[in-house]
Each structure stands twice: as C-alpha cells, then as structure tokens.
mmCIF file as gemmi writes it, N, C-alpha and C atoms, coordinates in Angstrom:
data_model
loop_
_atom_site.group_PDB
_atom_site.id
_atom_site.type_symbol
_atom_site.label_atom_id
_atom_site.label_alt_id
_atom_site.label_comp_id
_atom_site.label_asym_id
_atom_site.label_entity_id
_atom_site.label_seq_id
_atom_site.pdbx_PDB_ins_code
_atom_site.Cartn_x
_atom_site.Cartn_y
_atom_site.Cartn_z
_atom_site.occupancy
_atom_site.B_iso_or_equiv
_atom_site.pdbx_formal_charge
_atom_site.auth_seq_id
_atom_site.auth_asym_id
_atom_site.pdbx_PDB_model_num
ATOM 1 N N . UNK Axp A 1 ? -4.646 -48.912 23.246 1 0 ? 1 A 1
ATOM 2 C CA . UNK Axp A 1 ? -4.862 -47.49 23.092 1 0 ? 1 A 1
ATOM 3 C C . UNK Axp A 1 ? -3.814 -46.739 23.888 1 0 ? 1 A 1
ATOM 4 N N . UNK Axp A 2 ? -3.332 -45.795 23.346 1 0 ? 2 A 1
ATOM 5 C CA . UNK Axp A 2 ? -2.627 -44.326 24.376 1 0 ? 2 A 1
ATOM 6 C C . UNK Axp A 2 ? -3.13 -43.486 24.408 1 0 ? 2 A 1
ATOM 7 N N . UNK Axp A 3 ? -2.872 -42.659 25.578 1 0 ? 3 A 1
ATOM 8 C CA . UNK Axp A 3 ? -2.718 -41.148 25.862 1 0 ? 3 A 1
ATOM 9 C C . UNK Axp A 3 ? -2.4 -40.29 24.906 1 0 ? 3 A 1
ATOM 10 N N . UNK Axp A 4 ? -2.933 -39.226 24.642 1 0 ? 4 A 1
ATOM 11 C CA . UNK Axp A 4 ? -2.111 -38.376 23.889 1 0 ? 4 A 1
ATOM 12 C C . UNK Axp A 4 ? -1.609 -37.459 24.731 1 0 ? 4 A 1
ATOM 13 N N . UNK Axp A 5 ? -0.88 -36.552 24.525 1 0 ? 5 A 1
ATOM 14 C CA . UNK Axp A 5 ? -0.04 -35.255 25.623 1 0 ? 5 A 1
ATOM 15 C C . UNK Axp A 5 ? -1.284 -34.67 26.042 1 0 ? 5 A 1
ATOM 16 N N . UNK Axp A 6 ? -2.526 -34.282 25.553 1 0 ? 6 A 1
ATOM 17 C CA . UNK Axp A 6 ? -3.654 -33.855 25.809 1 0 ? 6 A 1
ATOM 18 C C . UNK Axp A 6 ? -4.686 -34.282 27.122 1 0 ? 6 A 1
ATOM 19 N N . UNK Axp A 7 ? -5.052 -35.684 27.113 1 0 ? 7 A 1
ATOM 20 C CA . UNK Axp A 7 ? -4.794 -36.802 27.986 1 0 ? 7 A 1
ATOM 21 C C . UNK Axp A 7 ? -5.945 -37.525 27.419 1 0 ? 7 A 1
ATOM 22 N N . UNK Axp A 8 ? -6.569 -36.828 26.431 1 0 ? 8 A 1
ATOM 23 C CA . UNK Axp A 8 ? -7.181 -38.237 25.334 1 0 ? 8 A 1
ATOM 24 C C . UNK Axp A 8 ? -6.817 -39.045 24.694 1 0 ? 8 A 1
ATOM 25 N N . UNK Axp A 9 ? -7.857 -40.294 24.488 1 0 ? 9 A 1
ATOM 26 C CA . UNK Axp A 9 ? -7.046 -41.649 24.296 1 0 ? 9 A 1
ATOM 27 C C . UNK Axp A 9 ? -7.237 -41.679 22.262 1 0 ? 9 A 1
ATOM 28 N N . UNK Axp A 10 ? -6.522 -42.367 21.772 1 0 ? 10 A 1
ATOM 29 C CA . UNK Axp A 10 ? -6.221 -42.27 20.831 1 0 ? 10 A 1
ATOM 30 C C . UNK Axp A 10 ? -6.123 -44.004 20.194 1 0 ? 10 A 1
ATOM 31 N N . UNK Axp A 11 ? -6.825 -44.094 19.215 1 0 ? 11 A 1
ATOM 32 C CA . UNK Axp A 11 ? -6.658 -45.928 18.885 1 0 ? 11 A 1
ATOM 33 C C . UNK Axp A 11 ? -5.442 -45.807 17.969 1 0 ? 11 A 1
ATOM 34 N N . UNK Axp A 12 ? -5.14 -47.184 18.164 1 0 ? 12 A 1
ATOM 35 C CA . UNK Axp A 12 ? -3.65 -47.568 17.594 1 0 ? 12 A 1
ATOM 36 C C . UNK Axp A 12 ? -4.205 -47.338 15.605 1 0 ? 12 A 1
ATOM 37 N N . UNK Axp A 13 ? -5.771 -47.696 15.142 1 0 ? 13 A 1
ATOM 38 C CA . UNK Axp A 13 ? -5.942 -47.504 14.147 1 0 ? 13 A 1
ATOM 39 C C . UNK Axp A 13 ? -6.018 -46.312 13.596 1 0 ? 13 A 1
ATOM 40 N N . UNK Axp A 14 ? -5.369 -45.183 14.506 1 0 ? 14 A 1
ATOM 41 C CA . UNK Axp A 14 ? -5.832 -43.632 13.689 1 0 ? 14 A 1
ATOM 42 C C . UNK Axp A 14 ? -4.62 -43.529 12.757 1 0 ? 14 A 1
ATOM 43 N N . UNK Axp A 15 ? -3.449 -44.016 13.158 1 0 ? 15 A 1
ATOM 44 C CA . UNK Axp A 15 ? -2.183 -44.441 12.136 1 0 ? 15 A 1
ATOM 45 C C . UNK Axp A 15 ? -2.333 -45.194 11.433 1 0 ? 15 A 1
ATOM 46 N N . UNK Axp A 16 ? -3.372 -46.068 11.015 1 0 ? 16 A 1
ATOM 47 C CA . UNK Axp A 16 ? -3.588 -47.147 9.71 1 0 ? 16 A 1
ATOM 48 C C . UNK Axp A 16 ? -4.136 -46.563 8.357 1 0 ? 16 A 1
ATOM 49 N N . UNK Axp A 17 ? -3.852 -46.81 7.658 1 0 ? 17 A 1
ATOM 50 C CA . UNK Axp A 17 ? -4.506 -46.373 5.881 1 0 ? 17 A 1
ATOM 51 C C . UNK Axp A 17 ? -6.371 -46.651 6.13 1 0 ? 17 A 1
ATOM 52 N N . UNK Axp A 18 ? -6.717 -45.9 5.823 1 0 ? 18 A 1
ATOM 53 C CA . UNK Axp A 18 ? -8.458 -46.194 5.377 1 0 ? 18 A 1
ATOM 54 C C . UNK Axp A 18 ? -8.731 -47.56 5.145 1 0 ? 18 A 1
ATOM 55 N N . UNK Axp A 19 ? -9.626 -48.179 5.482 1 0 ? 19 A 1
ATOM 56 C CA . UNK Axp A 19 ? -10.071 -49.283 4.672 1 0 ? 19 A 1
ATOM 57 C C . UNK Axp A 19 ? -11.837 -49.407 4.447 1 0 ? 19 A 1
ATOM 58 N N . UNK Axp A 20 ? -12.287 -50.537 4.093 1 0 ? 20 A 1
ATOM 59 C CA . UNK Axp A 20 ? -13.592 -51.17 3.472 1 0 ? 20 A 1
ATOM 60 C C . UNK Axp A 20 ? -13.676 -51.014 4.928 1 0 ? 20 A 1
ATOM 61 N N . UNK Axp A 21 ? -13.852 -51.562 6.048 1 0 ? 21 A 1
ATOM 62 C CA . UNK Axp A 21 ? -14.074 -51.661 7.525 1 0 ? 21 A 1
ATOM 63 C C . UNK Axp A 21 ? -14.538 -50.539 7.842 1 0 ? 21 A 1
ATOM 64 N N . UNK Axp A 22 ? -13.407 -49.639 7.996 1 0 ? 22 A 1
ATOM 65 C CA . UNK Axp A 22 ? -13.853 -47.928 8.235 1 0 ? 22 A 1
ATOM 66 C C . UNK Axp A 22 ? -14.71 -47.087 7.554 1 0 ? 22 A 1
ATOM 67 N N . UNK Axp A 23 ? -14.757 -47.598 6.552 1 0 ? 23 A 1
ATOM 68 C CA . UNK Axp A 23 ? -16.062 -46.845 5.869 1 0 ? 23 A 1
ATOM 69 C C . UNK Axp A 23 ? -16.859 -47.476 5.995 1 0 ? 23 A 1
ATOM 70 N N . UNK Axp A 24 ? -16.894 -48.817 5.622 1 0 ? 24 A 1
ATOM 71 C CA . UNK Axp A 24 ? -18.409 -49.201 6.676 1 0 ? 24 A 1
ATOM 72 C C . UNK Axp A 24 ? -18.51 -49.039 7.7 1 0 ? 24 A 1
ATOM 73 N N . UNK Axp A 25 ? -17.77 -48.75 8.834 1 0 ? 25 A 1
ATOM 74 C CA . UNK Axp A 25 ? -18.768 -48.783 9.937 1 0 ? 25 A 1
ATOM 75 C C . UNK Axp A 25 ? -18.688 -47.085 10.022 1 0 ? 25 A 1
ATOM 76 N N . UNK Axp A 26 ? -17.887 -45.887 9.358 1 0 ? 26 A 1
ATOM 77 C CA . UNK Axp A 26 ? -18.231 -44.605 9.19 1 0 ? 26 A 1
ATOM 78 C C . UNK Axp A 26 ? -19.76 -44.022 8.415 1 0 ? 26 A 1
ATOM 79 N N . UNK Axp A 27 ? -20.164 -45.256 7.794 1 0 ? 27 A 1
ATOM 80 C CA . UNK Axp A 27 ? -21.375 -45.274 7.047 1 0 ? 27 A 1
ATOM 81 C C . UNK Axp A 27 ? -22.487 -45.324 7.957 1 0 ? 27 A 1
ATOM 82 N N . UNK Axp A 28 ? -22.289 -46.512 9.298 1 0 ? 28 A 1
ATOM 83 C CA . UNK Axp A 28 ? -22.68 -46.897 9.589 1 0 ? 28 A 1
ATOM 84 C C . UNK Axp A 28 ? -23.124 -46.352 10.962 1 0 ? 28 A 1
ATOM 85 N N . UNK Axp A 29 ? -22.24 -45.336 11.089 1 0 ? 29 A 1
ATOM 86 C CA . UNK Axp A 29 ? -22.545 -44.607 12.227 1 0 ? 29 A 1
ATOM 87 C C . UNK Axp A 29 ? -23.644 -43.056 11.924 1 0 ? 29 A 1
ATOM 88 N N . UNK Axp A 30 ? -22.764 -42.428 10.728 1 0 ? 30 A 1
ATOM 89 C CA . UNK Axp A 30 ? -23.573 -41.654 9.763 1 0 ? 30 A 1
ATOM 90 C C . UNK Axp A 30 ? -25.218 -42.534 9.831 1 0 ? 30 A 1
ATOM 91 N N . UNK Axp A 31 ? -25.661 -42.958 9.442 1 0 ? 31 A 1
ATOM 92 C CA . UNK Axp A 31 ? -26.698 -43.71 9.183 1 0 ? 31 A 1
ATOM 93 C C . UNK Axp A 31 ? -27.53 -43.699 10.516 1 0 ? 31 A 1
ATOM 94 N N . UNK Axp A 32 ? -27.168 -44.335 11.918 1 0 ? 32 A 1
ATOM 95 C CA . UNK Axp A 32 ? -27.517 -44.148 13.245 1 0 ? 32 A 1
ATOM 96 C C . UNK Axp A 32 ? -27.345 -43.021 13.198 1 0 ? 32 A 1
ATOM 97 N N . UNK Axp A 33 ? -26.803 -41.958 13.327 1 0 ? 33 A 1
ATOM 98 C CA . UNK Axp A 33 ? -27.076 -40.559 13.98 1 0 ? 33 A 1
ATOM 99 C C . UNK Axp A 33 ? -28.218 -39.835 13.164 1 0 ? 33 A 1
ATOM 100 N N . UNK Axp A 34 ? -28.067 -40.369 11.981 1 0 ? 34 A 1
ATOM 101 C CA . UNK Axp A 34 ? -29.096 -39.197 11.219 1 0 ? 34 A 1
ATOM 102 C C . UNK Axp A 34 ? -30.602 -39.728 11.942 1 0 ? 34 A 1
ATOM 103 N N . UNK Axp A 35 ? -30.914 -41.373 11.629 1 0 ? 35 A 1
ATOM 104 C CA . UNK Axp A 35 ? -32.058 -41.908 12.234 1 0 ? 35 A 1
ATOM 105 C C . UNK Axp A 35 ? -32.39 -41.259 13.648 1 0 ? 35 A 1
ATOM 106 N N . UNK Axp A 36 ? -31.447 -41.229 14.671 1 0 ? 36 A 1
ATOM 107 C CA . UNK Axp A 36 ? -31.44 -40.863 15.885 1 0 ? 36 A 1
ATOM 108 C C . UNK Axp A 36 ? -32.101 -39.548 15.835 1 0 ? 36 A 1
ATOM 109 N N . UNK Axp A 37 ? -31.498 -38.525 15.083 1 0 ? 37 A 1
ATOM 110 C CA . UNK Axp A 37 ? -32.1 -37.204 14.937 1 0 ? 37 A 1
ATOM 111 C C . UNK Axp A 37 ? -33.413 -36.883 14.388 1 0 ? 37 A 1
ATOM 112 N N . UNK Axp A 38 ? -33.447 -37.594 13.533 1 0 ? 38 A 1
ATOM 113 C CA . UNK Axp A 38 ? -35.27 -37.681 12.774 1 0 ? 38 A 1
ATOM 114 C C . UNK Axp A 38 ? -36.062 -37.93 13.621 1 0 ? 38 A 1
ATOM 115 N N . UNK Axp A 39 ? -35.32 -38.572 14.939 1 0 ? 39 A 1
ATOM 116 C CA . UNK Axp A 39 ? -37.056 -38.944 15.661 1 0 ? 39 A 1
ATOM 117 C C . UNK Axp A 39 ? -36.648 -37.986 16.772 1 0 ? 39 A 1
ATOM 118 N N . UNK Axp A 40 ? -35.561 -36.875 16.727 1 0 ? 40 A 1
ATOM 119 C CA . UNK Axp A 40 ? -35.601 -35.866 18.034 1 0 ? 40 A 1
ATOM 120 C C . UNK Axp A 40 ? -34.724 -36.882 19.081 1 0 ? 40 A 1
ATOM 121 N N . UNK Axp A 41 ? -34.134 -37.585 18.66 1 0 ? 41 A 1
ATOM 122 C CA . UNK Axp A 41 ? -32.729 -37.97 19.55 1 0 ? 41 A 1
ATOM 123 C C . UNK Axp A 41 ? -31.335 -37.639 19.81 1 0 ? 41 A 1
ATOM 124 N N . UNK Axp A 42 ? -30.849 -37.742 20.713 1 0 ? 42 A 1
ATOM 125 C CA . UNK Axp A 42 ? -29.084 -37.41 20.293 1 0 ? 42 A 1
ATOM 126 C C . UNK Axp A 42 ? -28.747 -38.416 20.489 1 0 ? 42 A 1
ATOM 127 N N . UNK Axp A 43 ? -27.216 -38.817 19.537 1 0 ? 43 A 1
ATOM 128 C CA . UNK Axp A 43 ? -26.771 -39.978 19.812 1 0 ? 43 A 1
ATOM 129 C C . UNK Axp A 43 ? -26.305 -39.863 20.902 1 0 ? 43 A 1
ATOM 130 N N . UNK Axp A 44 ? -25.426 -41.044 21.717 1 0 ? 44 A 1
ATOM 131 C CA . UNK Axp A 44 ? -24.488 -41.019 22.757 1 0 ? 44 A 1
ATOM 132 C C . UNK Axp A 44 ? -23.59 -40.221 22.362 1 0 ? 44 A 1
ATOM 133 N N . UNK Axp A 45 ? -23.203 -39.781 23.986 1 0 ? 45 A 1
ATOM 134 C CA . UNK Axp A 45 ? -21.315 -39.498 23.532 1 0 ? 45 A 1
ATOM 135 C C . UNK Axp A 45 ? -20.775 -40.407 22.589 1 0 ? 45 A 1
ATOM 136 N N . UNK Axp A 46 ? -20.567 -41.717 23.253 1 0 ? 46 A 1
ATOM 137 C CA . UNK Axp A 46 ? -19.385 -42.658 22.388 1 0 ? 46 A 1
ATOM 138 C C . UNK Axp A 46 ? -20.06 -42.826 20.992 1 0 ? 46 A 1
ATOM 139 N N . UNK Axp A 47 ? -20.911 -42.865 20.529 1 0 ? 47 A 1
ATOM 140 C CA . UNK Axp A 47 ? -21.129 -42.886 18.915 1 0 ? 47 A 1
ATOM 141 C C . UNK Axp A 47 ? -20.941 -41.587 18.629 1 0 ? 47 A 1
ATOM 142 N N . UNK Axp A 48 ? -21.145 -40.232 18.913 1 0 ? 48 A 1
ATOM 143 C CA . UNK Axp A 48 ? -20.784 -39.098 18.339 1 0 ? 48 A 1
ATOM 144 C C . UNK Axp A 48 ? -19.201 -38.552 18.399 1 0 ? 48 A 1
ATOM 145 N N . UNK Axp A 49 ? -18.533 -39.637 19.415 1 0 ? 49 A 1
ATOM 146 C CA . UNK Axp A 49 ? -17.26 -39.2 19.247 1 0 ? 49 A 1
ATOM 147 C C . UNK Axp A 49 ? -16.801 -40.513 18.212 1 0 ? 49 A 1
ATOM 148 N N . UNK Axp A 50 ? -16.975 -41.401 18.165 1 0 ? 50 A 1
ATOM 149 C CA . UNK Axp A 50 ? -16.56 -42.353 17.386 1 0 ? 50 A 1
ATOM 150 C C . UNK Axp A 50 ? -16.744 -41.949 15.556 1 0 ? 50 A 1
ATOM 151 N N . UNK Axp A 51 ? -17.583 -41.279 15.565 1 0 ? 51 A 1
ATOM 152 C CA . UNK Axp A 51 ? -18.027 -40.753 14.107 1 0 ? 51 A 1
ATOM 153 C C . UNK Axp A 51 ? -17.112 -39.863 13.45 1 0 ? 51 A 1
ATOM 154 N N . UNK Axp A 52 ? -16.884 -38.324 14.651 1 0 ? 52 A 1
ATOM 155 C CA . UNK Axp A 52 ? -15.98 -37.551 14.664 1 0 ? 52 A 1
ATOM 156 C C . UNK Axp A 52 ? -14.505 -38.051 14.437 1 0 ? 52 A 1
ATOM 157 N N . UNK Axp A 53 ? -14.352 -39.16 15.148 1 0 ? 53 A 1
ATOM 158 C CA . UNK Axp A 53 ? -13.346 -39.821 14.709 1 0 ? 53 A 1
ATOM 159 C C . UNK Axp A 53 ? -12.771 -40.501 13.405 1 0 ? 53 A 1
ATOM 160 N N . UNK Axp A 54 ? -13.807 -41.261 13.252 1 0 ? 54 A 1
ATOM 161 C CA . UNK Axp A 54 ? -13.716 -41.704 11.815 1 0 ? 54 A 1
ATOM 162 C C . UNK Axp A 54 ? -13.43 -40.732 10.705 1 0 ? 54 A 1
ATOM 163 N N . UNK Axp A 55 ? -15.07 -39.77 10.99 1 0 ? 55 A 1
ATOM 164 C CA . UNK Axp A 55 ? -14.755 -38.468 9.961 1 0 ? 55 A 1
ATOM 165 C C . UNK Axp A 55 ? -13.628 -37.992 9.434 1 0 ? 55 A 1
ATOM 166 N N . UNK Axp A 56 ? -13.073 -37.751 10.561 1 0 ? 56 A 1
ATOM 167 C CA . UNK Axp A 56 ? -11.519 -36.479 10.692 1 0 ? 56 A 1
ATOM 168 C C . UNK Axp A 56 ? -10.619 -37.505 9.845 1 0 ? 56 A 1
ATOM 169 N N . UNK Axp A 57 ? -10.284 -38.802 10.555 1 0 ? 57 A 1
ATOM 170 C CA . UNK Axp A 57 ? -9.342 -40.015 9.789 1 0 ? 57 A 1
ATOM 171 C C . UNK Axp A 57 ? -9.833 -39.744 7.774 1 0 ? 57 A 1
ATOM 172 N N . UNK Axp A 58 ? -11.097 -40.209 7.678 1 0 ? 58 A 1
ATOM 173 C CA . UNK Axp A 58 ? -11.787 -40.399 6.107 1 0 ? 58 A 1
ATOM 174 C C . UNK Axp A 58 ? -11.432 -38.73 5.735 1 0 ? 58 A 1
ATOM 175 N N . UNK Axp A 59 ? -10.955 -38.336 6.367 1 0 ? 59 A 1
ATOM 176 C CA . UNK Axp A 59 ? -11.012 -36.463 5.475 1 0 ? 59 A 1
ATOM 177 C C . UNK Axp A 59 ? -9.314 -36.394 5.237 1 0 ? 59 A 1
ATOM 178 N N . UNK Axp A 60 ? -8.523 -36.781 6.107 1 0 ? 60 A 1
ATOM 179 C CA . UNK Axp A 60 ? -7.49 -37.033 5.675 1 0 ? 60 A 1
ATOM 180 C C . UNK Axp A 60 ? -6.962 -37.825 4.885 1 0 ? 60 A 1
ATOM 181 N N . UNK Axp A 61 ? -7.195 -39.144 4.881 1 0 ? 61 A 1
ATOM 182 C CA . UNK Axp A 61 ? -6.777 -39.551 3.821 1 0 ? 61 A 1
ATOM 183 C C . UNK Axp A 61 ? -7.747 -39.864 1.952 1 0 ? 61 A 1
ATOM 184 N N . UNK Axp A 62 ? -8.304 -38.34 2.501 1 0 ? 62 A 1
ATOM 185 C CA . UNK Axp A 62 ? -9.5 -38.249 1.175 1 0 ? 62 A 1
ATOM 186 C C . UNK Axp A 62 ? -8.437 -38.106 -0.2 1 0 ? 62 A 1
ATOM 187 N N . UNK Axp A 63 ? -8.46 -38.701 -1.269 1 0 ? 63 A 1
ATOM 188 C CA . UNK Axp A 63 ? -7.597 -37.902 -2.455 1 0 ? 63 A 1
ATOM 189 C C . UNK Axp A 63 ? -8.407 -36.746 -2.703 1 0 ? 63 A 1
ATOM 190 N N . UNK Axp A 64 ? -7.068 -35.974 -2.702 1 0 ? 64 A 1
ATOM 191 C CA . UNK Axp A 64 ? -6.885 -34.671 -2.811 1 0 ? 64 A 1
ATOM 192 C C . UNK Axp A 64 ? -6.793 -34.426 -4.614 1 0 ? 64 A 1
ATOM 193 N N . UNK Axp A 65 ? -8.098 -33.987 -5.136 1 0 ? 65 A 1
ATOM 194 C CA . UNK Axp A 65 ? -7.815 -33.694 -6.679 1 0 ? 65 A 1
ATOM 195 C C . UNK Axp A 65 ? -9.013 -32.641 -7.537 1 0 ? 65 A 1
C-alpha cells in the first residue's frame, strides 16, 4: 500500500480493472452493512470504508451507455 499526498493509504488494487473478486466481495460487503442496519447496527469503520472503496472503484469503471 501507499500514501497518497493526502496521507491516506491507497491499495495497489485501486489501479486494477474490476473483476469477479471485487464484486463479490463489493456484494458482499453491501449485504453485511444492510444486515448490520436492520438490526440498528453500524458497521465498523474498516467495512464502511472498504465498501466506499469498492463503490467509488465499481462506479468508475461502470460502462458508460
């Protein structure tokens, strides 16, 4: 992982193409947070930033049509 100029860390996979992996486990996090909330939970930090993460990645390389 690096730094960004910001001084958050950044995975070497935010530069990789989408795959079957990332959407499953973007599914998969989707899936835990919603459960989490139905019973009046919040997720963790690290799963709500990990999601956000994914998200933002899956929105960019969404086809655009």
């Amino acid at each position: 992982m690096e730094a960004n100029e910001d001084g958050t860390i950044q995975s070497e996979r935010a530069r990789e193409p989408w795959s079957r992996v990332d959407e499953l486990n973007w599914a998969a996090d989707r899936a835990t947070i919603r459960s989490l909330k139905k019973r009046g939970d919040e997720p963790s930090e690290w799963l709500a930033t990990e999601y956000r993460e994914l998200s933002a990645r899956r929105k960019a390389v969404a086809p655009r049509g």
